[in-house]
MITIKOL-611188 format. One record per residue: residue number from 1; residue in one letter; chain; x, y, z of N, C-alpha, C in turn. Coordinates in Angstrom, 2 decimals. Layout:
BEGIN
<dotor i="NUM" aa="a" ch="A" n_u="X" n_v="Y" n_w="Z" ca_u="X" ca_v="Y" ca_w="Z" c_u="X" c_v="Y" c_w="Z"/>
...
This chain:
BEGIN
<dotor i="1" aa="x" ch="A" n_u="-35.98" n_v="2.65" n_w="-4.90" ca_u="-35.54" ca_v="3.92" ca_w="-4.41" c_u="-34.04" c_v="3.85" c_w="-4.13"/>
<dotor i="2" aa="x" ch="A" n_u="-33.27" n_v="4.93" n_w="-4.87" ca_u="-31.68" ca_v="4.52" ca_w="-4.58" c_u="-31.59" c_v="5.28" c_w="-3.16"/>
<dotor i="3" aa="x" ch="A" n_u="-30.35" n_v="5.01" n_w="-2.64" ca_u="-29.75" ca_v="5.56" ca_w="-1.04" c_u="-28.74" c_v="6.04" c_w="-1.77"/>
<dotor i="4" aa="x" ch="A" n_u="-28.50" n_v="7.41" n_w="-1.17" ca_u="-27.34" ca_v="8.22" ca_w="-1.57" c_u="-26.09" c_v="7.49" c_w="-0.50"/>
<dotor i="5" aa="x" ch="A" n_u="-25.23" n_v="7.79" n_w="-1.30" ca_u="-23.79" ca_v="7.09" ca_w="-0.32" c_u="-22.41" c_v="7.74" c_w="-0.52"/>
<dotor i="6" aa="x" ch="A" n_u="-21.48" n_v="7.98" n_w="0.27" ca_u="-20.28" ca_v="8.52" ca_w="0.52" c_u="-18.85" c_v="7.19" c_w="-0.33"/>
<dotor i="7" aa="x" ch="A" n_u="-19.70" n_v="6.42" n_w="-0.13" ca_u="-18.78" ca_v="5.53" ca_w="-0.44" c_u="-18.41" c_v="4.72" c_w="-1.73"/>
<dotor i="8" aa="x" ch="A" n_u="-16.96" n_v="4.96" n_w="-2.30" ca_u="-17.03" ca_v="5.04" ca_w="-3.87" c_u="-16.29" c_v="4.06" c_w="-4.05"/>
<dotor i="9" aa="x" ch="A" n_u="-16.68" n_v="2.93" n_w="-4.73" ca_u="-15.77" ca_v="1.54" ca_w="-5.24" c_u="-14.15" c_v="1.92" c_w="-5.77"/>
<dotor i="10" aa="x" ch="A" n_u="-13.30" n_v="1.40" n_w="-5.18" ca_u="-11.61" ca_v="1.60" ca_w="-5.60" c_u="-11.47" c_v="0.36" c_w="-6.28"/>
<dotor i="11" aa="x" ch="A" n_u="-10.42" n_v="0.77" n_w="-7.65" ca_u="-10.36" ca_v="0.20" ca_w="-8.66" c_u="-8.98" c_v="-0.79" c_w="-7.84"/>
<dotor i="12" aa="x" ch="A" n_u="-9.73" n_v="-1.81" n_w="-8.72" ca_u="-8.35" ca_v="-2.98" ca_w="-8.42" c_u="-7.44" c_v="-3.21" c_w="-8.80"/>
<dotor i="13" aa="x" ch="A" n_u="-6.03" n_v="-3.32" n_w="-8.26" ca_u="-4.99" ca_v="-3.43" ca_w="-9.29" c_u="-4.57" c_v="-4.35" c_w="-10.30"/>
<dotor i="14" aa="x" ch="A" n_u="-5.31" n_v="-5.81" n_w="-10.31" ca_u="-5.10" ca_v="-6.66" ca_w="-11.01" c_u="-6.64" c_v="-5.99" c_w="-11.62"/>
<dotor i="15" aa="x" ch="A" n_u="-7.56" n_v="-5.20" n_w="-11.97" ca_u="-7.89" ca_v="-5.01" ca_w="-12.52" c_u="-7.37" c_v="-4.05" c_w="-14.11"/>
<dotor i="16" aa="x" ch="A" n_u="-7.41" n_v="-4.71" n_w="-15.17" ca_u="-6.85" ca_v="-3.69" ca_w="-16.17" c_u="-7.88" c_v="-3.36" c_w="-17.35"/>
<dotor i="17" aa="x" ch="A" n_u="-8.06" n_v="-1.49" n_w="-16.86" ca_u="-8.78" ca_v="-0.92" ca_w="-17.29" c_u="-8.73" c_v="-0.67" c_w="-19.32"/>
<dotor i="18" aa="x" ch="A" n_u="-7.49" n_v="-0.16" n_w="-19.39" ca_u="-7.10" ca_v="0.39" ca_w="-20.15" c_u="-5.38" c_v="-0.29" c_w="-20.90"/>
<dotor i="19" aa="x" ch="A" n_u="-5.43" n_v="-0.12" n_w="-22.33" ca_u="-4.47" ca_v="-0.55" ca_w="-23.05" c_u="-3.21" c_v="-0.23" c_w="-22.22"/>
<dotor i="20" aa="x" ch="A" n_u="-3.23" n_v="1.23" n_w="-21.74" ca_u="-1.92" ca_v="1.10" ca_w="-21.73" c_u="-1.19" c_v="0.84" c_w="-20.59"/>
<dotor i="21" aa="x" ch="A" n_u="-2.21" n_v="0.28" n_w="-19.77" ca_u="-2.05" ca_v="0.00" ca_w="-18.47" c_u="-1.61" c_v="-2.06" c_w="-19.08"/>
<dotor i="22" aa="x" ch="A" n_u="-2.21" n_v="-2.03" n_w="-19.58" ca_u="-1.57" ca_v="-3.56" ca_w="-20.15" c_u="-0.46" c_v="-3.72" c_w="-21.02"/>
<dotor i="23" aa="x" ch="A" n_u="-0.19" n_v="-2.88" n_w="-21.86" ca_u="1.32" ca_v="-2.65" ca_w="-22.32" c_u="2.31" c_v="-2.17" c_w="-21.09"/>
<dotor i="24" aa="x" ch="A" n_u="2.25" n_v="-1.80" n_w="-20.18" ca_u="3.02" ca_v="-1.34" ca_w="-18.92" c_u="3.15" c_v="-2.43" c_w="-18.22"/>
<dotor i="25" aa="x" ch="A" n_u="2.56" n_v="-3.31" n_w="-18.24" ca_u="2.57" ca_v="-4.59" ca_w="-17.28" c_u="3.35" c_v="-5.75" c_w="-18.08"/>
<dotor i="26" aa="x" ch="A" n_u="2.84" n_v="-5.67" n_w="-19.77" ca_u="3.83" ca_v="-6.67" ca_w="-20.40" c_u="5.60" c_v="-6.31" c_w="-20.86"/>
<dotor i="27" aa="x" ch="A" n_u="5.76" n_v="-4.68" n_w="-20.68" ca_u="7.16" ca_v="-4.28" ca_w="-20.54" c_u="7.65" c_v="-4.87" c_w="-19.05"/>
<dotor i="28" aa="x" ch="A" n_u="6.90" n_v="-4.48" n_w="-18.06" ca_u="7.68" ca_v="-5.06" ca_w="-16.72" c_u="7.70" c_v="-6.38" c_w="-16.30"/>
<dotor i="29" aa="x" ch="A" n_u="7.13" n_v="-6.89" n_w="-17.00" ca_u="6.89" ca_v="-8.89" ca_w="-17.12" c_u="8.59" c_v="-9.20" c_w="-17.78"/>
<dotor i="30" aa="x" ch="A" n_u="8.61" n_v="-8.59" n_w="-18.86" ca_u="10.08" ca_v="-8.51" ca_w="-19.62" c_u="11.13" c_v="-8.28" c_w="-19.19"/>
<dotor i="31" aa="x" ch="A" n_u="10.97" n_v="-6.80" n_w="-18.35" ca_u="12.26" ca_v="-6.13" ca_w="-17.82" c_u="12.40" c_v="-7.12" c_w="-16.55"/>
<dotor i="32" aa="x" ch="A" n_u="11.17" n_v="-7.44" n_w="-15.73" ca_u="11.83" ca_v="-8.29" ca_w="-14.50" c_u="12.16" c_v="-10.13" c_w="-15.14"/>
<dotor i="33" aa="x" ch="A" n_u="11.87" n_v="-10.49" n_w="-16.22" ca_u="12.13" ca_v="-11.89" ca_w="-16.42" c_u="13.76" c_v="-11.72" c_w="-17.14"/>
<dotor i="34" aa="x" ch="A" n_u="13.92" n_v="-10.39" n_w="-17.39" ca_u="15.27" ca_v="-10.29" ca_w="-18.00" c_u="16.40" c_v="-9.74" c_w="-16.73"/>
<dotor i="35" aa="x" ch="A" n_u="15.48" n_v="-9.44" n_w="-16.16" ca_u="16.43" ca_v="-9.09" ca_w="-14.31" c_u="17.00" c_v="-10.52" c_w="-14.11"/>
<dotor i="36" aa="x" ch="A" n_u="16.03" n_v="-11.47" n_w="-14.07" ca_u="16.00" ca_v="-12.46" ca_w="-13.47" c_u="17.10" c_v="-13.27" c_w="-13.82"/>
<dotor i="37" aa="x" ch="A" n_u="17.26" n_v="-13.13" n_w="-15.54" ca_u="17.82" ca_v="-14.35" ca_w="-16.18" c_u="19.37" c_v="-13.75" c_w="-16.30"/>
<dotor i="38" aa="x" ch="A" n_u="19.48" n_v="-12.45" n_w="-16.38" ca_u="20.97" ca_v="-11.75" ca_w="-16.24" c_u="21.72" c_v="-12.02" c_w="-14.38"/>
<dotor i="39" aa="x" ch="A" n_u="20.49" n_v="-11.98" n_w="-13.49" ca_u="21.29" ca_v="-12.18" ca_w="-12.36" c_u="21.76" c_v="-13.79" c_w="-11.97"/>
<dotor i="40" aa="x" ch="A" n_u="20.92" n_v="-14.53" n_w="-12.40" ca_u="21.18" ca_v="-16.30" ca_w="-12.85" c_u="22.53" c_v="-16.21" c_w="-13.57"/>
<dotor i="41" aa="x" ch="A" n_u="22.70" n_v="-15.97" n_w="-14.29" ca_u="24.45" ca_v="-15.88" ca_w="-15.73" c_u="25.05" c_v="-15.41" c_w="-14.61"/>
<dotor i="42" aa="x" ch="A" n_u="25.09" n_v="-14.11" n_w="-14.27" ca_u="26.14" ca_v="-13.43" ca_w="-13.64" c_u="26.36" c_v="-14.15" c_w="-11.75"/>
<dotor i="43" aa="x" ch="A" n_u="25.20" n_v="-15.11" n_w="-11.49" ca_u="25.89" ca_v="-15.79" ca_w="-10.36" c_u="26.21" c_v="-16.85" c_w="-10.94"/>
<dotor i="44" aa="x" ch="A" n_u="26.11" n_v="-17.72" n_w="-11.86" ca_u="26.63" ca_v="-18.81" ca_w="-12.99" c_u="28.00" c_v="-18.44" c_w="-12.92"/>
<dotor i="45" aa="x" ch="A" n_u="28.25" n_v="-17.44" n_w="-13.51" ca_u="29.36" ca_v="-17.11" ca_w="-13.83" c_u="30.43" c_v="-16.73" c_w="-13.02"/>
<dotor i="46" aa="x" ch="A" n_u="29.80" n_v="-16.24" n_w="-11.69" ca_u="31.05" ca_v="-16.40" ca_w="-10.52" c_u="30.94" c_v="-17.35" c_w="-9.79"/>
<dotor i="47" aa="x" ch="A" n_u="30.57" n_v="-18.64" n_w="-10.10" ca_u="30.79" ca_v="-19.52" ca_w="-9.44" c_u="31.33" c_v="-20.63" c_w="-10.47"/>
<dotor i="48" aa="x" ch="A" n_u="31.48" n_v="-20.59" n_w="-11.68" ca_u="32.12" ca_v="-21.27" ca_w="-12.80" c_u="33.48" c_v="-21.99" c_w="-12.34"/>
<dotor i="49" aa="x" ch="A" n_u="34.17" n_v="-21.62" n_w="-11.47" ca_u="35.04" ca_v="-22.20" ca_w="-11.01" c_u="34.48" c_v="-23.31" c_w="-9.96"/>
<dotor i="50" aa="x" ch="A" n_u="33.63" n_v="-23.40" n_w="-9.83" ca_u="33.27" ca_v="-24.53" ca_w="-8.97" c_u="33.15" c_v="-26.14" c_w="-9.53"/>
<dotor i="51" aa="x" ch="A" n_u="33.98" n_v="-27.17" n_w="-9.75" ca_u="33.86" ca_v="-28.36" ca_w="-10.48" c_u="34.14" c_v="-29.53" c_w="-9.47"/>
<dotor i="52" aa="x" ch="A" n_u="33.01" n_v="-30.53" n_w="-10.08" ca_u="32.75" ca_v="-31.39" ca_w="-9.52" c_u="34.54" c_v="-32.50" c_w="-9.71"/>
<dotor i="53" aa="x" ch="A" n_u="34.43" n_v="-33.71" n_w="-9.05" ca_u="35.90" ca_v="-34.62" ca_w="-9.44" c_u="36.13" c_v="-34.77" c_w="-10.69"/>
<dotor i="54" aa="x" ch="A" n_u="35.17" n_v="-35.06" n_w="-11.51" ca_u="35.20" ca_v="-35.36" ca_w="-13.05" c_u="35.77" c_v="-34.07" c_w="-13.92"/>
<dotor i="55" aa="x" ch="A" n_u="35.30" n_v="-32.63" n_w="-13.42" ca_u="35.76" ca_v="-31.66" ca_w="-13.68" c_u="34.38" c_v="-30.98" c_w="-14.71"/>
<dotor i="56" aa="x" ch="A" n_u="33.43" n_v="-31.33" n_w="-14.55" ca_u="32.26" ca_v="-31.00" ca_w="-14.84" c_u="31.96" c_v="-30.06" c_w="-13.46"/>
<dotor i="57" aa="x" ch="A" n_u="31.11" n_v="-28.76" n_w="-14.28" ca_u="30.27" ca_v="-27.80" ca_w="-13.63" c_u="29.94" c_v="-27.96" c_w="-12.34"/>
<dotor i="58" aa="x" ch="A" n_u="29.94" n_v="-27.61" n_w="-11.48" ca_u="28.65" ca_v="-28.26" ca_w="-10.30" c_u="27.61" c_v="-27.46" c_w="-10.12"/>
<dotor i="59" aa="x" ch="A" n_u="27.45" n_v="-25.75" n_w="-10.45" ca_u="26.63" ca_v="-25.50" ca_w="-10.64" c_u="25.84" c_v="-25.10" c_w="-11.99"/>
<dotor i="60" aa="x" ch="A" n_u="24.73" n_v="-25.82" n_w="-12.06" ca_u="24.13" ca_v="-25.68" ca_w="-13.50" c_u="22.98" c_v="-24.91" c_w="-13.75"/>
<dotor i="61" aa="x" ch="A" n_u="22.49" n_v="-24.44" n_w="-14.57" ca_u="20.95" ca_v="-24.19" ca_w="-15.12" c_u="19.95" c_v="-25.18" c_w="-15.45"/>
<dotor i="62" aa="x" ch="A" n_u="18.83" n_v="-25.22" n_w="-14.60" ca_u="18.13" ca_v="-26.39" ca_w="-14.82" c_u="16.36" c_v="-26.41" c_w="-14.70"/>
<dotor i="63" aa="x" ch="A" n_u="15.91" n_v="-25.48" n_w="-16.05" ca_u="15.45" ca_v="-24.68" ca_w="-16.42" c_u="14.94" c_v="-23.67" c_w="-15.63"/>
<dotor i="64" aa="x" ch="A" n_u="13.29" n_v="-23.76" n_w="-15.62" ca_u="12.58" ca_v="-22.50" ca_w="-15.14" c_u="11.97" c_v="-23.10" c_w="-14.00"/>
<dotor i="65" aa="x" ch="A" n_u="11.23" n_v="-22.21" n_w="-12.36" ca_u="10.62" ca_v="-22.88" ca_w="-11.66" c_u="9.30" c_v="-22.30" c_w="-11.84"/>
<dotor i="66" aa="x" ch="A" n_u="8.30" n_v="-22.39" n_w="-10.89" ca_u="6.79" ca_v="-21.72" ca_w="-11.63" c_u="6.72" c_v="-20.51" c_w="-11.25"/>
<dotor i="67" aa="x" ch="A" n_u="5.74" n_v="-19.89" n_w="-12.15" ca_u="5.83" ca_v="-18.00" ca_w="-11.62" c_u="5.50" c_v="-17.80" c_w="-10.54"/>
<dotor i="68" aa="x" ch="A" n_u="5.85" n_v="-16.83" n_w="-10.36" ca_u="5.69" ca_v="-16.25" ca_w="-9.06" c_u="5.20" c_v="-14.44" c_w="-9.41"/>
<dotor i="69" aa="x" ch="A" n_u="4.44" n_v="-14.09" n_w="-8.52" ca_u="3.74" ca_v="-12.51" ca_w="-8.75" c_u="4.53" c_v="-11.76" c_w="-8.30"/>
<dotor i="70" aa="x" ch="A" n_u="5.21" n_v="-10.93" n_w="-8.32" ca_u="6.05" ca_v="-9.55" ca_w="-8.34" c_u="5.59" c_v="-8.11" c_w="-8.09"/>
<dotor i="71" aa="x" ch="A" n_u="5.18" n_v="-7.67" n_w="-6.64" ca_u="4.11" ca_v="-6.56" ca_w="-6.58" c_u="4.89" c_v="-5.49" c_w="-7.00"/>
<dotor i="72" aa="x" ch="A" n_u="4.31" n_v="-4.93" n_w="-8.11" ca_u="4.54" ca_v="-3.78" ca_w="-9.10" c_u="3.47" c_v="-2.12" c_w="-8.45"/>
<dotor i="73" aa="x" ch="A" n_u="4.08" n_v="-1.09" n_w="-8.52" ca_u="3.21" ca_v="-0.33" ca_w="-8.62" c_u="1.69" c_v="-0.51" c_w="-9.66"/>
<dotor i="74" aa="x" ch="A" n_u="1.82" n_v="-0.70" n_w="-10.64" ca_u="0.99" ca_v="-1.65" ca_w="-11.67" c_u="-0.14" c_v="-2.74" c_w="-10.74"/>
<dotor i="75" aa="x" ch="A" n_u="0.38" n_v="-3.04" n_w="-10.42" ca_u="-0.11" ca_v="-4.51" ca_w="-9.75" c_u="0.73" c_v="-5.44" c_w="-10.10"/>
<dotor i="76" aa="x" ch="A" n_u="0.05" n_v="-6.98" n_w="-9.19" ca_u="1.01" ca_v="-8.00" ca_w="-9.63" c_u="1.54" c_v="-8.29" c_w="-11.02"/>
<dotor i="77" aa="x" ch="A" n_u="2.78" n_v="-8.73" n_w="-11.61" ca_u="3.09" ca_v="-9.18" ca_w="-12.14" c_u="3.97" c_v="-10.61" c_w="-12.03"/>
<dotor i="78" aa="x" ch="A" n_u="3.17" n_v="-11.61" n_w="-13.21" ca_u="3.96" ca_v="-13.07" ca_w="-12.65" c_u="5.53" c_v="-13.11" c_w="-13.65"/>
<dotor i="79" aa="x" ch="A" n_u="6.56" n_v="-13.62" n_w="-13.11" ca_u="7.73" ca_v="-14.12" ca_w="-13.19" c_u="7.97" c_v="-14.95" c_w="-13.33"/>
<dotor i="80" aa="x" ch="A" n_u="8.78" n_v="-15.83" n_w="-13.85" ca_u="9.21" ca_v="-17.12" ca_w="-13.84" c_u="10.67" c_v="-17.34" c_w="-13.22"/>
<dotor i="81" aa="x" ch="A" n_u="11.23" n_v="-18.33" n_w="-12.18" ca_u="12.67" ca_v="-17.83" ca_w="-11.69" c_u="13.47" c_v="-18.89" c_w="-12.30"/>
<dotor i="82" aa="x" ch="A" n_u="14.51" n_v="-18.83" n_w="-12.28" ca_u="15.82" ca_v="-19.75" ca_w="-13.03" c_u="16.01" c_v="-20.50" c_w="-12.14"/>
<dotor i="83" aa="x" ch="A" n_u="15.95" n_v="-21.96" n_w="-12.21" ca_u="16.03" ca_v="-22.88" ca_w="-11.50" c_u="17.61" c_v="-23.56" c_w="-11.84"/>
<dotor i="84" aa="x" ch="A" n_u="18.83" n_v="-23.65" n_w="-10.25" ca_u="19.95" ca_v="-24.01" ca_w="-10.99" c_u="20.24" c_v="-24.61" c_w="-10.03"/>
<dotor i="85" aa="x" ch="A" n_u="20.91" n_v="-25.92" n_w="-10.09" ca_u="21.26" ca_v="-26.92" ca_w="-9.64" c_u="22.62" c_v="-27.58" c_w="-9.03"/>
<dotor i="86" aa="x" ch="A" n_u="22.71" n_v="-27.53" n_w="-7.93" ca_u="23.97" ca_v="-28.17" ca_w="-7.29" c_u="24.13" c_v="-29.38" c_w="-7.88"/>
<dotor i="87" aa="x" ch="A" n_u="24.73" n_v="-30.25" n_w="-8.60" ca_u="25.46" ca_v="-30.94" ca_w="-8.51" c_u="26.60" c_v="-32.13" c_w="-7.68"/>
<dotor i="88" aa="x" ch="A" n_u="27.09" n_v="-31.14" n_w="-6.58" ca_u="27.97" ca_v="-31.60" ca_w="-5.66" c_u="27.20" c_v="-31.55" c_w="-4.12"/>
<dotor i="89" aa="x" ch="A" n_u="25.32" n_v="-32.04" n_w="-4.44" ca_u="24.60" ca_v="-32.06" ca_w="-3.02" c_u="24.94" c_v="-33.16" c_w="-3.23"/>
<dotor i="90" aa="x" ch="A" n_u="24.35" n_v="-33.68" n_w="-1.89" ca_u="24.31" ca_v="-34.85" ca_w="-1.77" c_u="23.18" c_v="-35.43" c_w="-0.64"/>
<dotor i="91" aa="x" ch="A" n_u="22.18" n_v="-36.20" n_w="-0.32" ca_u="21.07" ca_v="-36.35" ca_w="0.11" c_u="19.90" c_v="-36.12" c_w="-0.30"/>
<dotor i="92" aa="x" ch="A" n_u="18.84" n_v="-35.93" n_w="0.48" ca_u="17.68" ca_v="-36.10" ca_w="0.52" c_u="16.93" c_v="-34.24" c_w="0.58"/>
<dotor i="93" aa="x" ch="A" n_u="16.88" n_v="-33.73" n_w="-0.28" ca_u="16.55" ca_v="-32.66" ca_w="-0.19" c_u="17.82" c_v="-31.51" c_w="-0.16"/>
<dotor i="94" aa="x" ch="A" n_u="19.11" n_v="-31.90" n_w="-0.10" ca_u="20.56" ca_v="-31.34" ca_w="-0.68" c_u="21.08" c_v="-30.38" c_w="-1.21"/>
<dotor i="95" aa="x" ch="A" n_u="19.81" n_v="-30.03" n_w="-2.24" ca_u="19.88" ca_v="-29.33" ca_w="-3.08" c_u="20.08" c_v="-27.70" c_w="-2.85"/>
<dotor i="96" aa="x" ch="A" n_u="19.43" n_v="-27.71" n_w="-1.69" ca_u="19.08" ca_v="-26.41" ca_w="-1.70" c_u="17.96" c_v="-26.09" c_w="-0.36"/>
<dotor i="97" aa="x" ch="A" n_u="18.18" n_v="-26.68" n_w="1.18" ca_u="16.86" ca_v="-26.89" ca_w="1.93" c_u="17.00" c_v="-25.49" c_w="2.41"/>
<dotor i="98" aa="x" ch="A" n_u="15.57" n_v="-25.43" n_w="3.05" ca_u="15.32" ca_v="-23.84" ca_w="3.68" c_u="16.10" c_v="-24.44" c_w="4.64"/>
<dotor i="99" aa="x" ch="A" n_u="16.52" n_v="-22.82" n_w="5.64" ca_u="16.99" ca_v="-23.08" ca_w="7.08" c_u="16.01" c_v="-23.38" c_w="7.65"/>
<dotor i="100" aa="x" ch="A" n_u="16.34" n_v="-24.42" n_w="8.73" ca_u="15.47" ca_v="-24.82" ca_w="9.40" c_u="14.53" c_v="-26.54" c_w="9.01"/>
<dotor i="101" aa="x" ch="A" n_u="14.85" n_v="-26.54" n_w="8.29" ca_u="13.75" ca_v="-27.63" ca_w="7.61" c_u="14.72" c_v="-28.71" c_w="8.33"/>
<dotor i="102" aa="x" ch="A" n_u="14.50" n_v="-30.38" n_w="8.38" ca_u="14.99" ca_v="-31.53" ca_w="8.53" c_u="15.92" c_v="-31.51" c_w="7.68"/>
<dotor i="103" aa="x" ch="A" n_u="16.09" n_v="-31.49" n_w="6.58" ca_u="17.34" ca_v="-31.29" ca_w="6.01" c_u="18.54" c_v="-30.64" c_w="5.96"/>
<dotor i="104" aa="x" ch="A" n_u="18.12" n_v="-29.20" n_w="6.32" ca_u="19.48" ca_v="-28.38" ca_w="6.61" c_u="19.89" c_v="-28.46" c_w="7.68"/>
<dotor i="105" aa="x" ch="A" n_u="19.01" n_v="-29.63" n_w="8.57" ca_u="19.89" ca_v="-29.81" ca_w="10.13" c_u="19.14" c_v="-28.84" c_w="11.27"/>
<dotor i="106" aa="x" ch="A" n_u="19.64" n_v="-28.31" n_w="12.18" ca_u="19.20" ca_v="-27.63" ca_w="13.61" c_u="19.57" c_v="-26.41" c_w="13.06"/>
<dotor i="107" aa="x" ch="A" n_u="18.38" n_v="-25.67" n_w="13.82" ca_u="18.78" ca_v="-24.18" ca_w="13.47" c_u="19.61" c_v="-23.36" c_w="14.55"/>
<dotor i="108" aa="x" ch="A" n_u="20.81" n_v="-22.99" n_w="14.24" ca_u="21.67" ca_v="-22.65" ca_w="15.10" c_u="21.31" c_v="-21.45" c_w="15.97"/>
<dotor i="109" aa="x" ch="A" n_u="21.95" n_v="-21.45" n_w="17.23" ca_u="21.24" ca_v="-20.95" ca_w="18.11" c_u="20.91" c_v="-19.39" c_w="17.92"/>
<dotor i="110" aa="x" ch="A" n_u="22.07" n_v="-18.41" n_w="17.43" ca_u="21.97" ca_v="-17.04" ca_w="16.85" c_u="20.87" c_v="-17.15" c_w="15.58"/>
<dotor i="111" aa="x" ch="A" n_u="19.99" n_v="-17.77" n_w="15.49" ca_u="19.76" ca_v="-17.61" ca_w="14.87" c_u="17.84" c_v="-17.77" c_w="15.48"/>
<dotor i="112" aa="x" ch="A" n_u="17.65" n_v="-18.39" n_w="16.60" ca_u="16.80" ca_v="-18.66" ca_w="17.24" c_u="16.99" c_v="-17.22" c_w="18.10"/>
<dotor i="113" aa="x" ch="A" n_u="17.95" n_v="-16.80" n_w="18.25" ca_u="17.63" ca_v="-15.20" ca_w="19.23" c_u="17.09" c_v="-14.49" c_w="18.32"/>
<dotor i="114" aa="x" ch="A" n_u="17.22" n_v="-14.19" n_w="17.31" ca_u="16.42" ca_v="-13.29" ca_w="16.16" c_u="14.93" c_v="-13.69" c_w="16.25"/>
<dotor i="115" aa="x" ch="A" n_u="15.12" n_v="-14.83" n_w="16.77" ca_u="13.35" ca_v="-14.91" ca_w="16.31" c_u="12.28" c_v="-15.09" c_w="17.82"/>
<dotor i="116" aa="x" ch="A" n_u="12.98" n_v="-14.52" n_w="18.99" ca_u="12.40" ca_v="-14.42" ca_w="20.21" c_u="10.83" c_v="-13.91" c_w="19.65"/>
<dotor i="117" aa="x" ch="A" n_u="10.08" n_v="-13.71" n_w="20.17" ca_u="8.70" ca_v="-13.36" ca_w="20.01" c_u="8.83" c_v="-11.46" c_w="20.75"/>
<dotor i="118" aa="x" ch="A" n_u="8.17" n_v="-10.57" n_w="20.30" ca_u="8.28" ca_v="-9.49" ca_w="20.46" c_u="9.67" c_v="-8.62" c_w="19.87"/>
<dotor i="119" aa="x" ch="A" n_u="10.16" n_v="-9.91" n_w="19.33" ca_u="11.41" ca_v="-8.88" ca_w="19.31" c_u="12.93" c_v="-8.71" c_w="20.28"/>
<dotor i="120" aa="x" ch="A" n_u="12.39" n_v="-9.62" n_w="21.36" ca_u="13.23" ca_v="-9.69" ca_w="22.29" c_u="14.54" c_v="-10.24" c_w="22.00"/>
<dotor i="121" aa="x" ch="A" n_u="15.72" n_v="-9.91" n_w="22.99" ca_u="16.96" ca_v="-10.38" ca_w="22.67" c_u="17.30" c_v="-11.41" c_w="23.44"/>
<dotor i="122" aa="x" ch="A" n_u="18.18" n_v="-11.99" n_w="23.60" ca_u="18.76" ca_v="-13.09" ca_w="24.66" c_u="19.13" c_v="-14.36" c_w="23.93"/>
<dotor i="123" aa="x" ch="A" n_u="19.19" n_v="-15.16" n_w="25.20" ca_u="20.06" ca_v="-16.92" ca_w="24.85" c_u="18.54" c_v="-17.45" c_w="25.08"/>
<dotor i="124" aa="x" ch="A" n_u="18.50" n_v="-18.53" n_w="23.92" ca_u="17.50" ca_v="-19.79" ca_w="24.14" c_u="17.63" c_v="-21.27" c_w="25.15"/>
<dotor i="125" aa="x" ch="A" n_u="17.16" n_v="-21.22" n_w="26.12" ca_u="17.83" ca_v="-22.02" ca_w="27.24" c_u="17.15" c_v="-23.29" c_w="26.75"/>
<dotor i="126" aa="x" ch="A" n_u="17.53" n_v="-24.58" n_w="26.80" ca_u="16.27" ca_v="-25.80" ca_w="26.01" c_u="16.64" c_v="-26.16" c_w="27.41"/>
């Protein structure tokens, strides 16, 4: 015996129904991997003046890192990002550490007021 019901299954966005909902997703796979690789050149390229003692590059291209999903009206779409390389680090993680991590050192104190809990403002007293 079925039960009548109000309640109607919503379609998923990584679900793909229809062609052209999959040609729409492989144009914006394109247009954002070509975002990606034009804004890589064009920070390449203003930083080209940057050379190591030898007079080699210091910052390089050093290929691709792994995709990453890109929330699209569409739904996700995965990316791949341009992976580029200091040269003139030096240490143990050098390259490039998040703030905050052991590597980039102590997180400076303006920067610990931003992250009061609620939102709050003030000095961090240790």
């Amino acid at each position: 015996m079925e039960t009548l019901t109000n309640v109607v299954r919503l379609r998923q966005p990584e679900d793909i129904d229809d062609l052209l909902t999959e040609v729409l997703r492989a144009g914006a796979r394109r247009l954002l991997a070509q975002a990606v690789e034009l804004e890589a050149d064009a920070f390449l390229s203003a930083m080209q003046d940057l050379r190591l003692p030898d007079g080699r590059a210091r910052l390089v291209r050093h290929g691709h890192g792994p995709e990453r999903a890109i929330e699209t009206r569409i739904g996700p779409v995965p990316v791949a990002r341009v992976r580029i390389r200091d040269r003139g680090a030096t240490g143990v993680g050098a390259a490039h550490p998040q703030p905050g991590c052991a590597a980039a050192g102590p997180v400076p104190a303006r920067r610990l007021d931003r992250r009061l809990p609620g939102g709050a403002r003030g000095s961090v007293e240790s």
